[in-house]
DSSP file (Angstrom, degrees, kcal/mol; ACC not computed):
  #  RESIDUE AA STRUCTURE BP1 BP2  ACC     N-H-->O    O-->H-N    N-H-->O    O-->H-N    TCO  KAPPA ALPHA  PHI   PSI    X-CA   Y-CA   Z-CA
    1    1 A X              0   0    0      0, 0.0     2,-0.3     0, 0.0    40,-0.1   0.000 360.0 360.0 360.0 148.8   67.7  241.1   12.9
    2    2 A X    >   -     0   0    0      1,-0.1     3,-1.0    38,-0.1    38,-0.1  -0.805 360.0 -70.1-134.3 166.1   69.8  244.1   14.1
    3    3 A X  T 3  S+     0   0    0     39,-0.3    45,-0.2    -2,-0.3    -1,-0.1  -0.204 122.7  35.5 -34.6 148.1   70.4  245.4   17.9
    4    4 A X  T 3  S+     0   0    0     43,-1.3     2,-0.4     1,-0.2    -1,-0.2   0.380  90.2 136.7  75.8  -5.9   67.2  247.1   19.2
    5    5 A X    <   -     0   0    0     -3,-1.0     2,-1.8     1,-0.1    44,-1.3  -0.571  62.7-113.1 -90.7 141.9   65.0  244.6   17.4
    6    6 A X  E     +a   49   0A   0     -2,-0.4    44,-0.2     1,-0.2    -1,-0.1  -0.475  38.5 168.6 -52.6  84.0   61.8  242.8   18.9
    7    7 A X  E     -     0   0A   0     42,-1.9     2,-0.3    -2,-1.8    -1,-0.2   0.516  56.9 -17.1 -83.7  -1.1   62.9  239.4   19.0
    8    8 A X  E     -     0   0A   0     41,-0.5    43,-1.2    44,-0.0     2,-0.3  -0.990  49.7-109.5-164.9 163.0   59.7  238.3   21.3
    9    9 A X  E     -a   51   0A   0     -2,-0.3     2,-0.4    41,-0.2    43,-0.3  -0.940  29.3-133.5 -94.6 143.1   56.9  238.6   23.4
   10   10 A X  E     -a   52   0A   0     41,-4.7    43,-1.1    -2,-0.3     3,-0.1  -0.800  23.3-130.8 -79.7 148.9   56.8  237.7   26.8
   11   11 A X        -     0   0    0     -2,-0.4     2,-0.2     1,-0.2    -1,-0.1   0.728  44.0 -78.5 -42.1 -54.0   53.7  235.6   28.1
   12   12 A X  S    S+     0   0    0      0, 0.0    -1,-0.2     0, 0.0    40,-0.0  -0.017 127.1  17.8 108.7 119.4   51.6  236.4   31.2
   13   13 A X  S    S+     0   0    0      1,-0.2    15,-0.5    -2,-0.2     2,-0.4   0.722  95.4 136.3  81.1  -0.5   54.6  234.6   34.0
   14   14 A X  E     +B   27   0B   0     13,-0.2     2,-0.5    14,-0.1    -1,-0.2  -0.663  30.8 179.5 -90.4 145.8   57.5  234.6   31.8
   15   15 A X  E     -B   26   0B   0     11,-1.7    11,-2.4    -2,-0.4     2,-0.4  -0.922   3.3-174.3-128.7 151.6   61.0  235.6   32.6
   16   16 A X  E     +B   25   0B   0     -2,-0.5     2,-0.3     9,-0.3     9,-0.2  -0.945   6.5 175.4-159.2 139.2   64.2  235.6   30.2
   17   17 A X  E     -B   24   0B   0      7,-1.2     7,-3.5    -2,-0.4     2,-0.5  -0.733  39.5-105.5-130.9 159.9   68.2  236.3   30.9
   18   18 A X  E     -B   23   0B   0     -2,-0.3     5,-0.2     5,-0.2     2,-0.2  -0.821  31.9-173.0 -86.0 150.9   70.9  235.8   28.2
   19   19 A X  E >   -B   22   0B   0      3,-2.3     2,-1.3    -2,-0.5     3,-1.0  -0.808  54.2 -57.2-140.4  97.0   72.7  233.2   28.7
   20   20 A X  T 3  S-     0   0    0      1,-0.2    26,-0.1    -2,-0.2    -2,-0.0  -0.689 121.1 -11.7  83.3-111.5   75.7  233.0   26.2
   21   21 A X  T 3  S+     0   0    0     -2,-1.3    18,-3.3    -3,-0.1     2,-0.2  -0.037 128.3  61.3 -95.8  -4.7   74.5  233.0   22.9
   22   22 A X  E <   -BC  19  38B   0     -3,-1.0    -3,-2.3    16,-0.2     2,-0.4  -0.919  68.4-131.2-131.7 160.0   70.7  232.5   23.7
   23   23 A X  E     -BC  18  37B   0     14,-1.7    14,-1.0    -5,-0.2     2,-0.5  -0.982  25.6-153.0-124.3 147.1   68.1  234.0   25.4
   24   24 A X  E     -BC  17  36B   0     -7,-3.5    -7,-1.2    -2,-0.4     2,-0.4  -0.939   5.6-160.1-129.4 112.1   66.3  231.9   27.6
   25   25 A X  E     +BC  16  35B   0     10,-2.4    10,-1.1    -2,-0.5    -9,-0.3  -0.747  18.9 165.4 -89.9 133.3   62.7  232.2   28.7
   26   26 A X  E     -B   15   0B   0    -11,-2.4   -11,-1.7    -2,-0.4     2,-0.3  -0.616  31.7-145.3-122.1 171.9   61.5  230.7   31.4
   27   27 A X  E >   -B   14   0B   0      6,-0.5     3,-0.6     3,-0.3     6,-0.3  -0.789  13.0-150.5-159.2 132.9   58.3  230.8   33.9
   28   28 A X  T 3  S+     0   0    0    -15,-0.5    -1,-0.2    -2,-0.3     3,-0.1   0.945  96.1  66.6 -49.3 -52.1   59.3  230.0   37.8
   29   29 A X  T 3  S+     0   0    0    -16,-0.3     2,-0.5     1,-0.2    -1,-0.2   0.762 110.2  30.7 -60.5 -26.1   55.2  228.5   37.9
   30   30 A X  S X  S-     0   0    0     -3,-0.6     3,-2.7     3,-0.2    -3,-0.3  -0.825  72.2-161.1-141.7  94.4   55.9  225.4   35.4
   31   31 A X  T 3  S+     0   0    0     -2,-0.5    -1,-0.1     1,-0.3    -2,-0.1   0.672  88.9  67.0 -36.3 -16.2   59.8  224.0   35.6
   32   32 A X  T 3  S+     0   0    0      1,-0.2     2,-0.7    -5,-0.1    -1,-0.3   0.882  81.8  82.4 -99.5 -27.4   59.0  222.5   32.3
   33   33 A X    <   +     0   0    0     -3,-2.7    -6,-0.5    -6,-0.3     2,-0.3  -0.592  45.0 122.3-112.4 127.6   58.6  225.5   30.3
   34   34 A X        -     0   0    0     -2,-0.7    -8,-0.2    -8,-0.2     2,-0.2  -0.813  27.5-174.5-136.6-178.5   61.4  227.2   28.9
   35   35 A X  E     -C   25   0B   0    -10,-1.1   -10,-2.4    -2,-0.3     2,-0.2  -0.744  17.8-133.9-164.0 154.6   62.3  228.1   25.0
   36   36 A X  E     -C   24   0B   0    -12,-0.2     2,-0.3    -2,-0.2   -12,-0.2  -0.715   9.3-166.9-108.3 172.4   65.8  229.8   23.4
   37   37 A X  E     -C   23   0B   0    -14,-1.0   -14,-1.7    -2,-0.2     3,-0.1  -0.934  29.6-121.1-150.9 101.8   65.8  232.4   21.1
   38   38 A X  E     -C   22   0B   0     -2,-0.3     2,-0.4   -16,-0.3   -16,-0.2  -0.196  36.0-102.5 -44.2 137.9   69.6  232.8   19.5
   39   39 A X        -     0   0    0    -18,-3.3    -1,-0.1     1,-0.1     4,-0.1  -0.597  38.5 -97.0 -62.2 138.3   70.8  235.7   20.0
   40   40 A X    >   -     0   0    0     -2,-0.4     3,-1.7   -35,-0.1     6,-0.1  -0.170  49.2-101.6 -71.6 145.1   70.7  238.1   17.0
   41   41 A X  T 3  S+     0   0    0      1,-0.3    -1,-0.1   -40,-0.1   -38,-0.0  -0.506 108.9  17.7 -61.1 143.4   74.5  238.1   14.9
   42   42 A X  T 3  S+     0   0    0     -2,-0.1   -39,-0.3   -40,-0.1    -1,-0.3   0.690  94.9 105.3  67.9  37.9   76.5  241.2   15.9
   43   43 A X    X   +     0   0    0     -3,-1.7     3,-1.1    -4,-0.1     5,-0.1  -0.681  45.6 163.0-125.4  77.0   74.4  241.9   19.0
   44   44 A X  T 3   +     0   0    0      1,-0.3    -1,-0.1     2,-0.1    -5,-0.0   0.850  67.0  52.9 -67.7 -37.5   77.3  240.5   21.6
   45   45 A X  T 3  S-     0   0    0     -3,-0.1    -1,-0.3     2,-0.1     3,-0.1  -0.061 110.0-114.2 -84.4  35.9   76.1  241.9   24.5
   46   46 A X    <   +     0   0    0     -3,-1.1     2,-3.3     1,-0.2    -2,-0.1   0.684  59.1 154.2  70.1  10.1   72.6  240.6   24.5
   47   47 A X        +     0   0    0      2,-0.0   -43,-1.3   -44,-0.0    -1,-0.2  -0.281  30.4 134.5 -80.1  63.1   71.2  244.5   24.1
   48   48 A X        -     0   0    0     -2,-3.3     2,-0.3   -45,-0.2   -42,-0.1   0.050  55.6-118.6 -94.1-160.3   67.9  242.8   22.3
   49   49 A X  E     -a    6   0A   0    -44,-1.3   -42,-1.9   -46,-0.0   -41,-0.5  -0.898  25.4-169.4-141.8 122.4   64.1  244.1   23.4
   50   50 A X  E     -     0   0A   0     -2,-0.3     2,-0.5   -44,-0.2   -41,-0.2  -0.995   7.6-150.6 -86.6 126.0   61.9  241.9   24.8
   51   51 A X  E     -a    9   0A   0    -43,-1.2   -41,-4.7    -2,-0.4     2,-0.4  -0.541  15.4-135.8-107.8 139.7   58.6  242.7   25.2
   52   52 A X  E >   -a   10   0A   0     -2,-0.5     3,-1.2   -43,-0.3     2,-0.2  -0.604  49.2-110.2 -69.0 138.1   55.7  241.7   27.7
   53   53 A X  T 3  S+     0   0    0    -43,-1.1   -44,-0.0    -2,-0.4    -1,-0.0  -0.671  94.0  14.7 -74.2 135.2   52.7  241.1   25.4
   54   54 A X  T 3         0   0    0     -2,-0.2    -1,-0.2     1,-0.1    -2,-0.1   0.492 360.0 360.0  46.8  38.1   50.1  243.6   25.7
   55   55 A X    <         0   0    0     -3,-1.2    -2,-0.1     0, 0.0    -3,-0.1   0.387 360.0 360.0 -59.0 360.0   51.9  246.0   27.4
């Protein structure tokens, strides 16, 4: 995985920040659901793509 790569989709209601070394998806409507996604090696600033699904 390199900078610029599709590391995801978002869901319908999902949100995601970096946080460190992970990227952390959330959705505000259900507290319970999150998942991380390491961040890719030699991407230090977090400059990944997420994408909304079926955009």
């Amino acid at each position: 995985m390199h900078k610029g790569d599709v590391v995801t989709e978002l869901q319908d209601g999902e949100e995601w920040q970096v946080v460190g070394d992970k990227i952390l998806i959330t959705k505000p409507s259900d507290p319970k659901h999150s998942r991380e996604i390491p961040v890719p090696d030699g991407d230090v600033e977090g400059l990944v793509e997420v994408w909304l699904g079926g955009a």
